[in-house]
N, C-alpha and C positions, 0 to 999 in steps of 0.2 A: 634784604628780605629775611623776618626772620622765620623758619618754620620749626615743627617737633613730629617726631612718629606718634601714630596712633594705631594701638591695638584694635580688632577688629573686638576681641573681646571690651573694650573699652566705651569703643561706640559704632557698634553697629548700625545704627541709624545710615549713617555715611555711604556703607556699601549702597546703599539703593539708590547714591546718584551715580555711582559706578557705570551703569550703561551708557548715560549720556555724555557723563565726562570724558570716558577713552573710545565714544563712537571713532569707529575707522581705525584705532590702532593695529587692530587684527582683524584679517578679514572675516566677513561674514559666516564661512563654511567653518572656521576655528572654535567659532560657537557652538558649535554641534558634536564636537569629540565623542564617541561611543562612551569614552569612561565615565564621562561627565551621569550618564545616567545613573549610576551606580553609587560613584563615588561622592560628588561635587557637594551635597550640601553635609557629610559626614565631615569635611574637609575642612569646616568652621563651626560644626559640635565638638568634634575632638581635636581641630588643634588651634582655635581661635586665638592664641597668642601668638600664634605663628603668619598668621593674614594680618597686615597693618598697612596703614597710607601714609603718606609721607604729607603733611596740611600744611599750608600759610595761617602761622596765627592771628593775621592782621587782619587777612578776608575772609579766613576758615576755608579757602578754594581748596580743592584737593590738586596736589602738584603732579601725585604718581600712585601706586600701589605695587606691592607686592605679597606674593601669596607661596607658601614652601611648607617643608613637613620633615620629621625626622623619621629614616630607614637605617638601615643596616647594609653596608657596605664591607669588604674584605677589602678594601686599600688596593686593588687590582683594577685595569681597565675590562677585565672578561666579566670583573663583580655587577662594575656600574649597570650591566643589562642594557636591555632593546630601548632605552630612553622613556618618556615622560610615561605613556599607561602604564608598563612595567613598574616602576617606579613607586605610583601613587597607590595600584591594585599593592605590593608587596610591603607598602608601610603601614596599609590598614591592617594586614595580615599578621606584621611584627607584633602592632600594636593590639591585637585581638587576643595574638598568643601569647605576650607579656614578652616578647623580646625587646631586648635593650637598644635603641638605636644608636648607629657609630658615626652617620652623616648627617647632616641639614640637605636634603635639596630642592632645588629651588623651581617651582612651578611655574610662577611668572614675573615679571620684571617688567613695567608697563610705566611708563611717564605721559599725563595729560599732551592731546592737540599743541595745546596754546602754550608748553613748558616746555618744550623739548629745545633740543638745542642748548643748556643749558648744565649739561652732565649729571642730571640728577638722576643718572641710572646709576653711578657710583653709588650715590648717597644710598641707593636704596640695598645695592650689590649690598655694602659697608652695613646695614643693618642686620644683613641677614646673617654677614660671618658675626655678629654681636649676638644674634639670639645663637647660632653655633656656639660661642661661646659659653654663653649661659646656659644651654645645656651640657656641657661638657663636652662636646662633641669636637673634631680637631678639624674637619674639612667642611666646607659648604661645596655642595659639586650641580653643576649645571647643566641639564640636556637643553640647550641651545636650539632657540628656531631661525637659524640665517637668515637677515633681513633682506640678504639681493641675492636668495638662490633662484625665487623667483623667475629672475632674471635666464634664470642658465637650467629650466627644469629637465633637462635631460641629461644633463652632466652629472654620474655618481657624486653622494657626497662627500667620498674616500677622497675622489680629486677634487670635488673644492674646494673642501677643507685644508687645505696643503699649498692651494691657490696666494698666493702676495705681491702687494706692492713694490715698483720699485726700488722703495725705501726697506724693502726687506719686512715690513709689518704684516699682518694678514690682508686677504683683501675683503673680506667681509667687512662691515662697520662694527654689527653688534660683536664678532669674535673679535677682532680688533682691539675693542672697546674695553673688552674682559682681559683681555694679555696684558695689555698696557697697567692694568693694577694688579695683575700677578698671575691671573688663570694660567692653565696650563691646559692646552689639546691633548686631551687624551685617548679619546674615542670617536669613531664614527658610528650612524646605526642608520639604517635604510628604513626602517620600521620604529620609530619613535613614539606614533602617537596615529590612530584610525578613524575617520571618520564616513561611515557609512549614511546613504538614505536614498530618498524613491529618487528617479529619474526628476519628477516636478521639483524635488527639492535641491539636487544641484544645480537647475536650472534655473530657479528663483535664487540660489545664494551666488550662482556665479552671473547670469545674465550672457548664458548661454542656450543654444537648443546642441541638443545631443539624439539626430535624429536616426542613428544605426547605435551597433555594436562597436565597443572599441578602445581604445587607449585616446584618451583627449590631454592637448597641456590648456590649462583653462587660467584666469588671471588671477595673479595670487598663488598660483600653485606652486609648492616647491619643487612637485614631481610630479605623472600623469595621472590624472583619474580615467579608473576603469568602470565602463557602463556598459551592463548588461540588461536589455531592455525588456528580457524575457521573463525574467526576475525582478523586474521593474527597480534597479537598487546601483546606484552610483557607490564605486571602494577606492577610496584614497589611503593610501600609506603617506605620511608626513615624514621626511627625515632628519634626523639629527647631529648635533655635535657634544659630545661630551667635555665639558672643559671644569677641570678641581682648580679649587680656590682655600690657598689652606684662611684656616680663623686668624690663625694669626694672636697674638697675645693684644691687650686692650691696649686702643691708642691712648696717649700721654692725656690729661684732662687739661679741657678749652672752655672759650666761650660757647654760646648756640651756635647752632653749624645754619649756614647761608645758603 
């Protein structure tokens, strides 16, 4: 198979099959992030070469996408911050005030239904320390969303991050996935990323009834959501994993990459 990245500045068109093509990659409530109001569509006026998809040139199917931004880090795990809103709110900020960014990081990392399995989430990681590159930058750094913390939402993510196989590897898949081509754990964050809204609405994203007050673990959730029915407004906190990836210097030149 052969495929090529596409800049989002290149052809935007693409993104608008976006919805359909990673239905179910994240859950429904993921869609609704509090930042996203703010930030989300500044996020491909100002950094559209930084959003790209990974295409099959043969079908034009899109295989994966990835989406990231350049910030300002001090090379510290206390720099990296509270994970992905911190993150996105603080590099429109750089960018506003004319600061110079020191990191690439990385918003999302998403491979098609039908493509998975296949490790094209390297391919995509591996683009993104390439546009690190090209902007001078030395690290690409990841606030990670655990694919099986799910699994375990009441367990801090201090300890499952630290959790392993075994075989001595992480027991995560997606942090797994990242070590194994060089990442490095560097941080936890309890508060990564929020998503707020009415009682109907976590109840239509989760396919839940939330019929008191209370701490609920709901499916899909990393950690509990708290519903408060008086205030009519379901609060999740999402948490994180910090993992730096240096750019690395350009790999040796090849044929198309498969």
């Amino acid at each position: 198979m052969a495929t090529k990245i596409v800049n989002y500045s290149e052809r935007p068109e693409l993104w608008d099959k976006i919805p359909e093509v990673f239905a179910g990659v994240v859950p429904e409530y993921n869609l609704h992030g509090d930042i996203n109001e703010t930030h989300w569509n500044r996020l491909f006026d100002d950094f559209g070469d930084h959003q790209f998809i990974l295409l099959d040139t043969e079908t034009d199917d899109i295989l994966g996408a990835g989406r990231s931004l350049p910030r300002t880090w001090d090379g510290t795990p206390e720099g990296l911050g509270t994970g992905l809103d911190e993150s996105i709110a603080d590099a429109f900020r750089d960018l506003d005030a004319g600061r110079k960014p020191t990191a690439l990081c990385a918003l999302g990392v998403e491979v098609a239904p039908a493509h998975q399995g296949r490790n094209l989430s390297s391919a995509l990681l591996g683009r993104m320390k390439e546009i690190a590159r090209a902007d001078g930058l030395d690290h690409l750094i990841v606030p990670v969303r655990p694919i099986w913390k799910h699994r375990y939402p009441l367990v801090p993510i201090e300890r499952y991050a630290t959790w392993t196989r075994d075989d001595g590897e992480p027991f995560d898949p997606w942090i797994r996935a990242q070590v194994r081509i060089g990442g490095t754990i560097a941080a936890t964050v309890e508060q990564s990323s929020r998503i707020t809204g009415t009682v109907a609405e976590w109840e239509s994203w989760t396919g839940m009834a939330f019929p008191e007050d209370g701490e609920y673990v709901f499916p899909q959730g990393l950690a509990t959501l708290r519903v408060d029915r008086a205030e009519d407004r379901g609060s999740y906190w999402e948490p994180g994993v910090w993992i730096i990836h240096e750019a690395g210097d350009p790999p040796p030149a090849s044929g198309p990459r498969t």
